[in-house]
CHARMM-style PDB file with segment names, atoms N, HN, CA, C and O in Angstrom:
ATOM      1  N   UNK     1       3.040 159.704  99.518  1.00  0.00      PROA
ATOM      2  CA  UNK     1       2.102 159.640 100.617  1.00  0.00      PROA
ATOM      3  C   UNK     1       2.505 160.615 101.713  1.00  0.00      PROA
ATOM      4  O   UNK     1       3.677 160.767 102.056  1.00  0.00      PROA
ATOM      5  N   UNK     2       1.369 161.338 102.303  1.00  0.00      PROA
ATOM      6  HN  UNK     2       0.417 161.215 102.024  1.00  0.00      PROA
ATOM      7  CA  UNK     2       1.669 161.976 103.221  1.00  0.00      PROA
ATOM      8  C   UNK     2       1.976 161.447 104.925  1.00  0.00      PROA
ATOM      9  O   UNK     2       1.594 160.319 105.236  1.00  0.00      PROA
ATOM     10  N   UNK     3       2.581 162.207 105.826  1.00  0.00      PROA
ATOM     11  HN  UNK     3       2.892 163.123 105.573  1.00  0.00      PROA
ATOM     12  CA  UNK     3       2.905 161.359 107.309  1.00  0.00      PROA
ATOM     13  C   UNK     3       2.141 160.837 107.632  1.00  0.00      PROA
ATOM     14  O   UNK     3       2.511 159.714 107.977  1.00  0.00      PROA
ATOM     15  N   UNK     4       0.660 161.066 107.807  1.00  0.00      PROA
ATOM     16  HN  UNK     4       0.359 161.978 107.527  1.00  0.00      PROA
ATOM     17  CA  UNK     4      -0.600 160.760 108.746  1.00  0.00      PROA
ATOM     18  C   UNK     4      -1.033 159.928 107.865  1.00  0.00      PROA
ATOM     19  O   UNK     4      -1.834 159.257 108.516  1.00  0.00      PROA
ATOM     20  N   UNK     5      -1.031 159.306 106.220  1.00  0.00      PROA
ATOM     21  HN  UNK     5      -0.380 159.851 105.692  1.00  0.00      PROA
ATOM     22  CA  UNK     5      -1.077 158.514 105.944  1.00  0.00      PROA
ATOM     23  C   UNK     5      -0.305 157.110 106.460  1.00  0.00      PROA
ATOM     24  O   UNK     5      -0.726 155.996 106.769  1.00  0.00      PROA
ATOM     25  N   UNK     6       0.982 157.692 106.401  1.00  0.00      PROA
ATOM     26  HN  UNK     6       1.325 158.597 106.149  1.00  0.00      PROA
ATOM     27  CA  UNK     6       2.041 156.441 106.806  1.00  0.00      PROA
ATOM     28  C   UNK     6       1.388 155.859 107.966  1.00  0.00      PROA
ATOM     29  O   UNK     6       0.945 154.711 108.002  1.00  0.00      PROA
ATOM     30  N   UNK     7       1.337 156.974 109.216  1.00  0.00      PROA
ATOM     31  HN  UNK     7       1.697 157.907 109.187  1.00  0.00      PROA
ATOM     32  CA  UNK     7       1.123 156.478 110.762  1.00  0.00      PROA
ATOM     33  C   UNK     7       0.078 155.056 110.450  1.00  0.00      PROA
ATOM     34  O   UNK     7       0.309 153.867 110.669  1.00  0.00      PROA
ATOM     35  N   UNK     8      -1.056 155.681 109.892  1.00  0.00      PROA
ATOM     36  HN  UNK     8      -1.244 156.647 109.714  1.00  0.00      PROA
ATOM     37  CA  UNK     8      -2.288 154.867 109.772  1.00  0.00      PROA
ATOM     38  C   UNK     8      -1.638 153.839 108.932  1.00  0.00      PROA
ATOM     39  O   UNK     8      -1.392 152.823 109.581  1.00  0.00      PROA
ATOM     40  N   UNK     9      -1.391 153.801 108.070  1.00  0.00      PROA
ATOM     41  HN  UNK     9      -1.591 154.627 107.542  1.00  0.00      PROA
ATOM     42  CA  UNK     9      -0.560 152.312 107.835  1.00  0.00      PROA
ATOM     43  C   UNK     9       0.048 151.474 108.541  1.00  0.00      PROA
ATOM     44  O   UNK     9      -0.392 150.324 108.523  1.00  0.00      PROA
ATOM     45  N   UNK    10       1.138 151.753 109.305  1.00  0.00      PROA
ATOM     46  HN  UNK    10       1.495 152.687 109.320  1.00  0.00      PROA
ATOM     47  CA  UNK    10       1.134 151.830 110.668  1.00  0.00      PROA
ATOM     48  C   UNK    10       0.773 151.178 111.787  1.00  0.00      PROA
ATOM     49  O   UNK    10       1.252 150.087 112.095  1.00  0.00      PROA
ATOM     50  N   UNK    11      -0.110 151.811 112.486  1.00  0.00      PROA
ATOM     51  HN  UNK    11      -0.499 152.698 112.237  1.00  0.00      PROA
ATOM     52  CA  UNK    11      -1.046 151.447 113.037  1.00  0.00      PROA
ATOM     53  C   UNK    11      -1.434 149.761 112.863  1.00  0.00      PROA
ATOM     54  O   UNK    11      -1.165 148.736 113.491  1.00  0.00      PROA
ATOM     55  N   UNK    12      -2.265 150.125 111.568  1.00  0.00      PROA
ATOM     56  HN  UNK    12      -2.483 150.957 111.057  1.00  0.00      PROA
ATOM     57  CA  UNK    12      -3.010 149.479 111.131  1.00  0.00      PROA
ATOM     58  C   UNK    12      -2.255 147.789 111.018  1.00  0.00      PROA
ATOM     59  O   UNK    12      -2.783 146.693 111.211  1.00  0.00      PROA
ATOM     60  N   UNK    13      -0.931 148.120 110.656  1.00  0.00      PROA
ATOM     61  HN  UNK    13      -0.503 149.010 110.499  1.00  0.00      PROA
ATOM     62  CA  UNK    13       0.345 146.938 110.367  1.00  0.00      PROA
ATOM     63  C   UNK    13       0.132 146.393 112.426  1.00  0.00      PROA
ATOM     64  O   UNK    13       0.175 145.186 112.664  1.00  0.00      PROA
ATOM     65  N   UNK    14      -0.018 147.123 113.310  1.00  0.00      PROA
ATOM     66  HN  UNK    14      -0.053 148.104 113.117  1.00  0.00      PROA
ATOM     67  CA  UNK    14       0.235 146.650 114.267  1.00  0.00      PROA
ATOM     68  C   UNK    14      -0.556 145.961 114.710  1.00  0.00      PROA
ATOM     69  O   UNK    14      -0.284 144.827 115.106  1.00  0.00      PROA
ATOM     70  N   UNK    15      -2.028 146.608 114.762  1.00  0.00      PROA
ATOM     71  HN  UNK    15      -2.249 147.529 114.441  1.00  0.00      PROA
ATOM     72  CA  UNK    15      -3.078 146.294 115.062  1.00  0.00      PROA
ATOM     73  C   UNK    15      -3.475 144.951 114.584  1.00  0.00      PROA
ATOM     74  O   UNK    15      -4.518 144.490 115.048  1.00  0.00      PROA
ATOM     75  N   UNK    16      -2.645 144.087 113.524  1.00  0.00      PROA
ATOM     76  HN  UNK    16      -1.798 144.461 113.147  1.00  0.00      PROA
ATOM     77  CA  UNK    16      -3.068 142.679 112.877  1.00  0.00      PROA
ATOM     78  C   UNK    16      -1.609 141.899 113.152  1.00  0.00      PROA
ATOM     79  O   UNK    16      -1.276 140.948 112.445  1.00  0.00      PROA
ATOM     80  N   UNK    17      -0.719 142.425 114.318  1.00  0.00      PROA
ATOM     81  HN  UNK    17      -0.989 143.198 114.893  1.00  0.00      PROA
ATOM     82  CA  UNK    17       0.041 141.167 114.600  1.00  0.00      PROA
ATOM     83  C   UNK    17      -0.390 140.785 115.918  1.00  0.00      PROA
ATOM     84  O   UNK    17      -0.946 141.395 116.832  1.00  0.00      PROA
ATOM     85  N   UNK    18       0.205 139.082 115.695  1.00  0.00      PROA
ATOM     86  HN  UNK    18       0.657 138.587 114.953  1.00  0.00      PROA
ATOM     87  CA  UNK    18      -0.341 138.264 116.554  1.00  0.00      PROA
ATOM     88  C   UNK    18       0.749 137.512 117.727  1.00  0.00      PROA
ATOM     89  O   UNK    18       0.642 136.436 118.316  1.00  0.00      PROA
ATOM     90  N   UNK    19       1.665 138.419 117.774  1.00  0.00      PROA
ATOM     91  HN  UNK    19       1.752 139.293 117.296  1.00  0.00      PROA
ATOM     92  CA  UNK    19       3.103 137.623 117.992  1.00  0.00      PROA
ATOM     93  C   UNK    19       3.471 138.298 119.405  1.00  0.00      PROA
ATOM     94  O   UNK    19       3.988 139.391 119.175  1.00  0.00      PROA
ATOM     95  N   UNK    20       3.413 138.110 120.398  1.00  0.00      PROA
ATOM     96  HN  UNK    20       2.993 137.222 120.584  1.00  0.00      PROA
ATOM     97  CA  UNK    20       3.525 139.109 121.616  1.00  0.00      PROA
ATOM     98  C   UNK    20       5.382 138.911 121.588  1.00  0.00      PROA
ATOM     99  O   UNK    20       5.722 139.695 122.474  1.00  0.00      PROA
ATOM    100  N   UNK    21       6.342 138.438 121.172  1.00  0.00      PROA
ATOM    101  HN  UNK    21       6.066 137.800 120.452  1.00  0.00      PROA
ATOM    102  CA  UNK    21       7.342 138.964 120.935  1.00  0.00      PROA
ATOM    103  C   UNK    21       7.953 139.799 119.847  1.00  0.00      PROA
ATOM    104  O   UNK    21       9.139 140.121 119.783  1.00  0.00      PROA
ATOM    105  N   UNK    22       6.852 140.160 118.866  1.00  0.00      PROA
ATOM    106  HN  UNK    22       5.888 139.898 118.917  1.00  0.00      PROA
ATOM    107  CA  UNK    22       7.101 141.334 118.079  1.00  0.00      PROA
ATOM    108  C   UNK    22       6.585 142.464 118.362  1.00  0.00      PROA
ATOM    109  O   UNK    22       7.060 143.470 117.834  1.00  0.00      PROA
ATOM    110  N   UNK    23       5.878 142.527 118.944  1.00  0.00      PROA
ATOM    111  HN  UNK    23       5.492 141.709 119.373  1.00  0.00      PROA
ATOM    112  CA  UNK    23       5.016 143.225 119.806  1.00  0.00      PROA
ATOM    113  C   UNK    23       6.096 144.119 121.176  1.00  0.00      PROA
ATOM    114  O   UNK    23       6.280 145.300 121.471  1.00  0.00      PROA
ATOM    115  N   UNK    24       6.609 142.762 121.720  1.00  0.00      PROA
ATOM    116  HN  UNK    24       6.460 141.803 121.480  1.00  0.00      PROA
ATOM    117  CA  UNK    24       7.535 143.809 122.462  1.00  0.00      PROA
ATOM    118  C   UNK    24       8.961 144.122 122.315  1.00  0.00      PROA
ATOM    119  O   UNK    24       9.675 144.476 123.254  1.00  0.00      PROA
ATOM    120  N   UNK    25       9.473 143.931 120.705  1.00  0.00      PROA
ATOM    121  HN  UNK    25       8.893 143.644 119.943  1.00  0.00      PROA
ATOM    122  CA  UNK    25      10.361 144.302 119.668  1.00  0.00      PROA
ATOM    123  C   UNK    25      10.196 145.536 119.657  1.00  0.00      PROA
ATOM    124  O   UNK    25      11.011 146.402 119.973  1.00  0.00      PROA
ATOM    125  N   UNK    26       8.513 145.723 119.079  1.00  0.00      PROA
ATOM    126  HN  UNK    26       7.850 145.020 118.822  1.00  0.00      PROA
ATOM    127  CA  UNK    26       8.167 146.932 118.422  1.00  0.00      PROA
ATOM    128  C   UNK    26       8.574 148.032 120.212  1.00  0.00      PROA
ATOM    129  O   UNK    26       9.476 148.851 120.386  1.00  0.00      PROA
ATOM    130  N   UNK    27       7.622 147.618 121.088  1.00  0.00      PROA
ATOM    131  HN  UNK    27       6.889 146.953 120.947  1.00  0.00      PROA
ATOM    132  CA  UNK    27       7.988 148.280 122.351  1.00  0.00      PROA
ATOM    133  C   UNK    27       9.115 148.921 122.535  1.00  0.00      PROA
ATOM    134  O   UNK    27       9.082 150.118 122.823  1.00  0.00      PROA
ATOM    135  N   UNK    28      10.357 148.217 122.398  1.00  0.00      PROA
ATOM    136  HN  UNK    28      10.384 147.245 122.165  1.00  0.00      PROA
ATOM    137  CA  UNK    28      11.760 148.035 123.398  1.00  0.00      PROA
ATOM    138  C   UNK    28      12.123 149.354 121.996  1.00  0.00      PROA
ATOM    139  O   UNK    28      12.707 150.416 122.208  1.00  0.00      PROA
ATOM    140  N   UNK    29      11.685 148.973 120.869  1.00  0.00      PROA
ATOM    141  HN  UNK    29      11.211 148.110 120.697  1.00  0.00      PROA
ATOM    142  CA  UNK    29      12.157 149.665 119.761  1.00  0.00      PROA
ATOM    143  C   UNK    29      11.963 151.598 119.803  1.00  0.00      PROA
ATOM    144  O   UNK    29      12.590 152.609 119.487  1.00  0.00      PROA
ATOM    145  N   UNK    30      10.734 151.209 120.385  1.00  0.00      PROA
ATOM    146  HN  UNK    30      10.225 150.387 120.642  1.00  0.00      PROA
ATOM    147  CA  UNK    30      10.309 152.301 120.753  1.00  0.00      PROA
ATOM    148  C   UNK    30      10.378 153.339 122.207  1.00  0.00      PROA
ATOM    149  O   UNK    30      10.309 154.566 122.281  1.00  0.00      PROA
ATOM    150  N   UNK    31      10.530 152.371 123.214  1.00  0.00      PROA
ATOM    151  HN  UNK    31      10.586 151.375 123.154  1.00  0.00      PROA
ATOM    152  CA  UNK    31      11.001 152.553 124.046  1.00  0.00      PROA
ATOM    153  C   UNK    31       9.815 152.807 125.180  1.00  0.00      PROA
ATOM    154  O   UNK    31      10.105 153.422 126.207  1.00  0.00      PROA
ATOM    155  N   UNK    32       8.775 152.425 125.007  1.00  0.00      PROA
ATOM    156  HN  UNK    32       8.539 151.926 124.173  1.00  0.00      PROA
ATOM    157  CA  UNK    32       8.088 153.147 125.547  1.00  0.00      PROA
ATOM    158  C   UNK    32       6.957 151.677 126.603  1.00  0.00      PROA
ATOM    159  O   UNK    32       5.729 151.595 126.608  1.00  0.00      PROA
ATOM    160  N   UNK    33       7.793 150.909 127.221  1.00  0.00      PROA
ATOM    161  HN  UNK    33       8.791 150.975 127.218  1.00  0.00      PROA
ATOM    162  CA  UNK    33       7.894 149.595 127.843  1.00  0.00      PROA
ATOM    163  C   UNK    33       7.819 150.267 129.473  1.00  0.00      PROA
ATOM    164  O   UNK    33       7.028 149.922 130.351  1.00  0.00      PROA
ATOM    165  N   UNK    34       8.768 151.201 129.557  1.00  0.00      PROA
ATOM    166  HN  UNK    34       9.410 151.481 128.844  1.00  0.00      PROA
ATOM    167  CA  UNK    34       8.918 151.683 131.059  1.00  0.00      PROA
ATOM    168  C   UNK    34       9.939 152.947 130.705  1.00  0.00      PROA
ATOM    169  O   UNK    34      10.322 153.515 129.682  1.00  0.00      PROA
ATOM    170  N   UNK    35      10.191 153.078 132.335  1.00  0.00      PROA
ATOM    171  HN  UNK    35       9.880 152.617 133.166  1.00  0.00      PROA
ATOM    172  CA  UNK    35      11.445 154.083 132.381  1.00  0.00      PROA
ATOM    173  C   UNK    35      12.932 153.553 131.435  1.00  0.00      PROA
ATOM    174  O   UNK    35      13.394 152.510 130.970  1.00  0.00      PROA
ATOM    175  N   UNK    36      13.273 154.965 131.519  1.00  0.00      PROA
ATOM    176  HN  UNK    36      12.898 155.812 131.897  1.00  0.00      PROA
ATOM    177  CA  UNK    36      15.270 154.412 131.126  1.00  0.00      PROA
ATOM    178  C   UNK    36      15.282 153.764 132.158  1.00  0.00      PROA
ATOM    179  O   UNK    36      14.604 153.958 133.168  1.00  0.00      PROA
ATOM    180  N   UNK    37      16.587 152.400 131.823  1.00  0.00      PROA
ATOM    181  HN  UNK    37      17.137 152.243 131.003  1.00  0.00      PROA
ATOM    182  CA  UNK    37      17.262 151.637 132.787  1.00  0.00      PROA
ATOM    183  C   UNK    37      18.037 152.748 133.833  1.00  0.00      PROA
ATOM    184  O   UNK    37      18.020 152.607 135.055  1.00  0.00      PROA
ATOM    185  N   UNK    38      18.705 153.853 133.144  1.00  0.00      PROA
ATOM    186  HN  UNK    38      18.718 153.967 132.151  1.00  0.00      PROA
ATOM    187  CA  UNK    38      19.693 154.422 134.347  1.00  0.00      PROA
ATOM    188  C   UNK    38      18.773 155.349 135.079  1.00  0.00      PROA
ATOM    189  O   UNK    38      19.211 155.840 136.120  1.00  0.00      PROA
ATOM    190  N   UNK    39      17.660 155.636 134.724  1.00  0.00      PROA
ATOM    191  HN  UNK    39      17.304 155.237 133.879  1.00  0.00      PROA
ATOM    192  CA  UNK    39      16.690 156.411 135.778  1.00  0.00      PROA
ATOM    193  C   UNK    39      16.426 155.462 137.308  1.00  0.00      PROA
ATOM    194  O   UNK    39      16.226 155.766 138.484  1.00  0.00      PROA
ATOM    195  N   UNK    40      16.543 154.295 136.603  1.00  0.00      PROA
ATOM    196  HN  UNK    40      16.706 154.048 135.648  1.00  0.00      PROA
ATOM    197  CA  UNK    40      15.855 153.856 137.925  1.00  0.00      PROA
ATOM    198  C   UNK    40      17.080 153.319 139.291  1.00  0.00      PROA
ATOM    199  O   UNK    40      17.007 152.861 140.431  1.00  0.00      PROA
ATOM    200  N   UNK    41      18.328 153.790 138.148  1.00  0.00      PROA
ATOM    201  HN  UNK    41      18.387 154.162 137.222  1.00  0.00      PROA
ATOM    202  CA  UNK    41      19.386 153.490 139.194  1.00  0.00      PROA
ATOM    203  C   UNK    41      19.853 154.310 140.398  1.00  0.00      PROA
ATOM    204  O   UNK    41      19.495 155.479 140.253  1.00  0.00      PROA
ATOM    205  N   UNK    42      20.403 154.146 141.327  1.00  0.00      PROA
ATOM    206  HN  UNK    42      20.694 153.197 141.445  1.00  0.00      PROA
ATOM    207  CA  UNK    42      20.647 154.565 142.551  1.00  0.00      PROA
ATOM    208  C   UNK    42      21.896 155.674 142.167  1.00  0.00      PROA
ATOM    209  O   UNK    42      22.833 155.668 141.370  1.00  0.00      PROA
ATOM    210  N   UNK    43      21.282 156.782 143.358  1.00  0.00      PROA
ATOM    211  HN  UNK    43      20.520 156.786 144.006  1.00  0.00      PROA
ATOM    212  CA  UNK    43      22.395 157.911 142.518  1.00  0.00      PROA
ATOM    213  C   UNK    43      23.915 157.173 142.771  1.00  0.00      PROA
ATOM    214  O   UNK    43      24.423 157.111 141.651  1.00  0.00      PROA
ATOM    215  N   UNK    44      24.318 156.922 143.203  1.00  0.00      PROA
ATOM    216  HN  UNK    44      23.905 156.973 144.112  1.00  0.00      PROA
ATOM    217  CA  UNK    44      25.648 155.425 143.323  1.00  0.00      PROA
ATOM    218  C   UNK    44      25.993 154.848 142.408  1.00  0.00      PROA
ATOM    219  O   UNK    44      27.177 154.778 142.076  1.00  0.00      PROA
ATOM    220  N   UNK    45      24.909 154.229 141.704  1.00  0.00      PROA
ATOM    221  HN  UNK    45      23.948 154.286 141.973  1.00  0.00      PROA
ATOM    222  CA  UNK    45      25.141 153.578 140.257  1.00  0.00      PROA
ATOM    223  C   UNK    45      25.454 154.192 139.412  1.00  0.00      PROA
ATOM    224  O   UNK    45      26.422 153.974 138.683  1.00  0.00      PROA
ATOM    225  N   UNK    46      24.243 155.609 139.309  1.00  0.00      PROA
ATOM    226  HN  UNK    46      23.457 155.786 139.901  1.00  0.00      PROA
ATOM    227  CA  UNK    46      24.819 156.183 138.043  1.00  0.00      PROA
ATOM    228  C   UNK    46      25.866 157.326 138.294  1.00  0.00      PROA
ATOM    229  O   UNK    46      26.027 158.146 137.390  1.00  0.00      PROA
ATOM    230  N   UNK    47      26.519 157.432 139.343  1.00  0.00      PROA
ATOM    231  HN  UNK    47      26.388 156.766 140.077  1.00  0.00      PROA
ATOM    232  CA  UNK    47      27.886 157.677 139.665  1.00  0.00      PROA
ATOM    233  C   UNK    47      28.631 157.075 138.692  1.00  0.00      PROA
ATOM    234  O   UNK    47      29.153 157.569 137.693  1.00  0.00      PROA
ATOM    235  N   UNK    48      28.619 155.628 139.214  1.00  0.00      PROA
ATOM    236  HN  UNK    48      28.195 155.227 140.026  1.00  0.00      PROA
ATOM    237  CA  UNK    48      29.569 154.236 138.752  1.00  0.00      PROA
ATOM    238  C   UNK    48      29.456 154.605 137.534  1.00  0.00      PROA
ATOM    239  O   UNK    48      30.471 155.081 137.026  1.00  0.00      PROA
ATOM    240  N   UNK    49      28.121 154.501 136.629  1.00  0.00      PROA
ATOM    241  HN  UNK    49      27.296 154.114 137.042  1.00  0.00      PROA
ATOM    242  CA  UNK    49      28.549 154.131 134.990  1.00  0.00      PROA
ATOM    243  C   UNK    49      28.726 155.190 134.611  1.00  0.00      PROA
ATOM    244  O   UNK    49      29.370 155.127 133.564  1.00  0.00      PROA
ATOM    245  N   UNK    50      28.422 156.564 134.993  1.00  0.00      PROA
ATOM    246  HN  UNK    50      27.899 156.615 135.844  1.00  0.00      PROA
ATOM    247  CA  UNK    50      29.122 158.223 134.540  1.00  0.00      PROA
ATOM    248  C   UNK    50      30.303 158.108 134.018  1.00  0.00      PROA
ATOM    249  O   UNK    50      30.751 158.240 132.879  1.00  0.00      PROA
ATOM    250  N   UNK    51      31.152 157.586 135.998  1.00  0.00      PROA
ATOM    251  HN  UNK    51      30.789 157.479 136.923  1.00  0.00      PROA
ATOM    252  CA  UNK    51      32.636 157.736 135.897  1.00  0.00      PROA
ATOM    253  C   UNK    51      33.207 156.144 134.893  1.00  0.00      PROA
ATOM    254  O   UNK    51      34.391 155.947 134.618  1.00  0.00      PROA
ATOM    255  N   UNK    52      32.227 155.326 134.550  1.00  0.00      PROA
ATOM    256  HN  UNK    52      31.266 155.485 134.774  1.00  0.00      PROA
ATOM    257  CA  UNK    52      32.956 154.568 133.721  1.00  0.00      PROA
ATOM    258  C   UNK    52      33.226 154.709 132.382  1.00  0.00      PROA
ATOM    259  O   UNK    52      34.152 154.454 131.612  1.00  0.00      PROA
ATOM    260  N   UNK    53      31.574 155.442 132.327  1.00  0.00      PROA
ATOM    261  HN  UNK    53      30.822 155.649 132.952  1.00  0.00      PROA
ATOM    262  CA  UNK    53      31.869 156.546 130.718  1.00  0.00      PROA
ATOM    263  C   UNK    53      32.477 157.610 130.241  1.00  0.00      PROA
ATOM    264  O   UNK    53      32.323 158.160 129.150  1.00  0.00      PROA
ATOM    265  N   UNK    54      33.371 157.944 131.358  1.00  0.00      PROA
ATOM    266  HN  UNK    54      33.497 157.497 132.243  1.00  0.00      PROA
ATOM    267  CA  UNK    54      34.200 158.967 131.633  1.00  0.00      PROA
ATOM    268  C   UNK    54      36.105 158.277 131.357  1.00  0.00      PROA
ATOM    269  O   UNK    54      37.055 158.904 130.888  1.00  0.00      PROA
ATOM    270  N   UNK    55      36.086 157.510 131.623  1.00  0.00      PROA
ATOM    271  HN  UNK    55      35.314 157.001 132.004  1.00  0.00      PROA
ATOM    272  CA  UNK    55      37.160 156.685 131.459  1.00  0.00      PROA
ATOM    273  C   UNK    55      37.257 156.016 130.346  1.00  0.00      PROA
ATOM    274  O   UNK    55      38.429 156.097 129.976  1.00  0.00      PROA
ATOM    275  N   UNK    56      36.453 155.214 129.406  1.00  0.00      PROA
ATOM    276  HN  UNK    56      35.502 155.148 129.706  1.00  0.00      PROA
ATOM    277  CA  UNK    56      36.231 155.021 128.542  1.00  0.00      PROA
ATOM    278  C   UNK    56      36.613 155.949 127.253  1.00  0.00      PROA
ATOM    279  O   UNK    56      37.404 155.753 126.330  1.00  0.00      PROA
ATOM    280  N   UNK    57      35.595 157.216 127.604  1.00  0.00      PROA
ATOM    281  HN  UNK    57      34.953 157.375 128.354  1.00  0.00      PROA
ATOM    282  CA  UNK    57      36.524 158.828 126.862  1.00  0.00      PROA
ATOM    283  C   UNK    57      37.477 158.794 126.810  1.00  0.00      PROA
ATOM    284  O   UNK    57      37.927 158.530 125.694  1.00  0.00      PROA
ATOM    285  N   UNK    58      38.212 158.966 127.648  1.00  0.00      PROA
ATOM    286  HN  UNK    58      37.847 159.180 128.554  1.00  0.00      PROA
ATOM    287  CA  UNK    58      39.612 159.111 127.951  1.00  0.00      PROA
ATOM    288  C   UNK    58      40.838 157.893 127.492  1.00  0.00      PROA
ATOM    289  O   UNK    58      42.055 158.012 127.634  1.00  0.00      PROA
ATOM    290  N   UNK    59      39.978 156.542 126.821  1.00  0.00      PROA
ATOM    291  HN  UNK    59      38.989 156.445 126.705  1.00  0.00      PROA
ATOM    292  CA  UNK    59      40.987 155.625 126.714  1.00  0.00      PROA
ATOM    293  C   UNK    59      41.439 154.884 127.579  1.00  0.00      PROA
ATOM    294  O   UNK    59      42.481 154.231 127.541  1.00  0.00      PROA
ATOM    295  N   UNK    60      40.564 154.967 128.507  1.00  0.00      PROA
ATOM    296  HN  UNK    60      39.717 155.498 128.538  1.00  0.00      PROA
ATOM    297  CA  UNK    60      40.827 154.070 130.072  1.00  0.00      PROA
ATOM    298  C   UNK    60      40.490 152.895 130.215  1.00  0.00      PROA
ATOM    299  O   UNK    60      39.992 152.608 131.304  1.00  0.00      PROA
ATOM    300  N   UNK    61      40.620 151.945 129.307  1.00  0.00      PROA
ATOM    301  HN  UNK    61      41.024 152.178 128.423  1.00  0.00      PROA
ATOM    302  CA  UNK    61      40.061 151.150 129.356  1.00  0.00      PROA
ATOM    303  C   UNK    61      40.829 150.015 129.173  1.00  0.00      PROA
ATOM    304  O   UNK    61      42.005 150.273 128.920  1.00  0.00      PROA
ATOM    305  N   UNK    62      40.492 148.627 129.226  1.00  0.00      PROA
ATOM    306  HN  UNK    62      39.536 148.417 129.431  1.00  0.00      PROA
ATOM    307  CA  UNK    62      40.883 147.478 128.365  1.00  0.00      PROA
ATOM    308  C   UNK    62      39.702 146.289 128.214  1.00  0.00      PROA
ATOM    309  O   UNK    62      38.583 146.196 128.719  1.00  0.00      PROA
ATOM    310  N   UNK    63      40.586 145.267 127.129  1.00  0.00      PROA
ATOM    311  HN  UNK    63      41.495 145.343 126.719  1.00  0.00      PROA
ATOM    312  CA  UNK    63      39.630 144.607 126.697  1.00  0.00      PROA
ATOM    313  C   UNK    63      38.985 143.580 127.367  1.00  0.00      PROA
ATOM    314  O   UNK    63      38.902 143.278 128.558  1.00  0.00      PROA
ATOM    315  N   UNK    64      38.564 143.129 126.384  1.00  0.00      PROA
ATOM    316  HN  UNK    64      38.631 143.374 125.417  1.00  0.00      PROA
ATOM    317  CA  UNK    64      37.312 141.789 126.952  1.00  0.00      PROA
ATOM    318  C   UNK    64      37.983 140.642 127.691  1.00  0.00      PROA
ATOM    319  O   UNK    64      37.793 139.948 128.690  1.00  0.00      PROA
ATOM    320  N   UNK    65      39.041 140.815 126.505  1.00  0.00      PROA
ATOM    321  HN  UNK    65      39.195 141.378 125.694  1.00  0.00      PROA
ATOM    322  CA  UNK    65      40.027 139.332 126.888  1.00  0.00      PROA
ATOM    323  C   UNK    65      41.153 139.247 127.915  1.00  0.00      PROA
ATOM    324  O   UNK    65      41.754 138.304 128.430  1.00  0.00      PROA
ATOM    325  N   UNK    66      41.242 140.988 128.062  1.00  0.00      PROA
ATOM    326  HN  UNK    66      40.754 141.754 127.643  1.00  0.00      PROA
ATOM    327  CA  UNK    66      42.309 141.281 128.765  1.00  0.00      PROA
ATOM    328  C   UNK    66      41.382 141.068 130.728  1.00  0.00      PROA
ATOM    329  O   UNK    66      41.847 140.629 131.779  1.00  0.00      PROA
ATOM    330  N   UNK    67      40.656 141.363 130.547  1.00  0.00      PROA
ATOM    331  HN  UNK    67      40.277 141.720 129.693  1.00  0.00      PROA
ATOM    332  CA  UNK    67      39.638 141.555 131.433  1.00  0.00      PROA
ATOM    333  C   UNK    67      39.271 139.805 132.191  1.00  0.00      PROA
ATOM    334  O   UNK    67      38.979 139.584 133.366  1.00  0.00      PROA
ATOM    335  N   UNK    68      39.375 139.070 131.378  1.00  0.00      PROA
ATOM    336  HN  UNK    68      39.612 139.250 130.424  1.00  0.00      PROA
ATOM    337  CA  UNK    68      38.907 137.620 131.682  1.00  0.00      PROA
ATOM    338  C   UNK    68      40.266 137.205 132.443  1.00  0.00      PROA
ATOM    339  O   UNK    68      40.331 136.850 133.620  1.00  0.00      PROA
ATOM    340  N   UNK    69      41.442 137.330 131.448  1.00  0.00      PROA
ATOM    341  HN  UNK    69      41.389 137.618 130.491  1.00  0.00      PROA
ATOM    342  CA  UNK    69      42.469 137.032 131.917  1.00  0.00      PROA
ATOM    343  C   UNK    69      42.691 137.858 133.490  1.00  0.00      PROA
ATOM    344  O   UNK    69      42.680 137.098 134.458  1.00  0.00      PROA
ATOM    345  N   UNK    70      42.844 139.013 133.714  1.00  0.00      PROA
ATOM    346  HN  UNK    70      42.853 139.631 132.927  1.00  0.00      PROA
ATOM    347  CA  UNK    70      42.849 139.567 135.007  1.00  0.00      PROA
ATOM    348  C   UNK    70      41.746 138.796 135.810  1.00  0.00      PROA
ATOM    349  O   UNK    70      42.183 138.493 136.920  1.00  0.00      PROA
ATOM    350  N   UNK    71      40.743 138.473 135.652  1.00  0.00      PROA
ATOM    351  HN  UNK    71      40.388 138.719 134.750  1.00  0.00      PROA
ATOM    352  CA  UNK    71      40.403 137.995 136.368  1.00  0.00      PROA
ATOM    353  C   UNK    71      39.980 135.908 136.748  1.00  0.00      PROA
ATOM    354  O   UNK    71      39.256 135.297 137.534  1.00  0.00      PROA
ATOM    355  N   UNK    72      40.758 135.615 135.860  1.00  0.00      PROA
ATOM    356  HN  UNK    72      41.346 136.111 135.221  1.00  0.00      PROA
ATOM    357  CA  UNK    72      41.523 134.029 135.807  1.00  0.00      PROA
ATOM    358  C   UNK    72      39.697 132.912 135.383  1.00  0.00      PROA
ATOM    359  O   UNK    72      39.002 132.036 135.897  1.00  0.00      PROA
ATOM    360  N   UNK    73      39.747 133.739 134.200  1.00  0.00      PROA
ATOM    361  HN  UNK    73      40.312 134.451 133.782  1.00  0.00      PROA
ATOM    362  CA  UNK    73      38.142 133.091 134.373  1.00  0.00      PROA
ATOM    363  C   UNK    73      38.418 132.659 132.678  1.00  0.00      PROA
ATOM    364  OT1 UNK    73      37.545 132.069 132.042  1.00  0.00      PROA
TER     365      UNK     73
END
């Protein structure tokens, strides 16, 4: 089968569900719900998660558990 066949299959698969949480599966899947989350962040924020993804690179990090414990939770 050719692409523009598929789409219309497709389509057509969407157009007969009835489930508004598959529906916004298919959305989130696709992405096309709203903006990126980090667009809408404050140039501050995406400072913050840059330089956290920056550290992370680098091995800067620790864990989940180590993380709970530092903080007595």
């Amino acid at each position: 089968m050719d692409l523009q066949t598929e789409k219309l299959k497709l389509i057509q698969a969407i157009l007969n569900i009835d489930d508004i949480n598959l529906i916004k599966g298919i959305e989130s899947l696709l992405k096309i719900e709203g903006p990126d989350w980090f667009d809408v962040l404050s140039e501050s924020q995406q400072q913050s998660v840059l330089r956290g993804l920056e550290q992370a690179d680098k091995g800067e990090l620790i864990s989940h558990k180590e993380a709970i414990e530092k903080l007595g939770l």
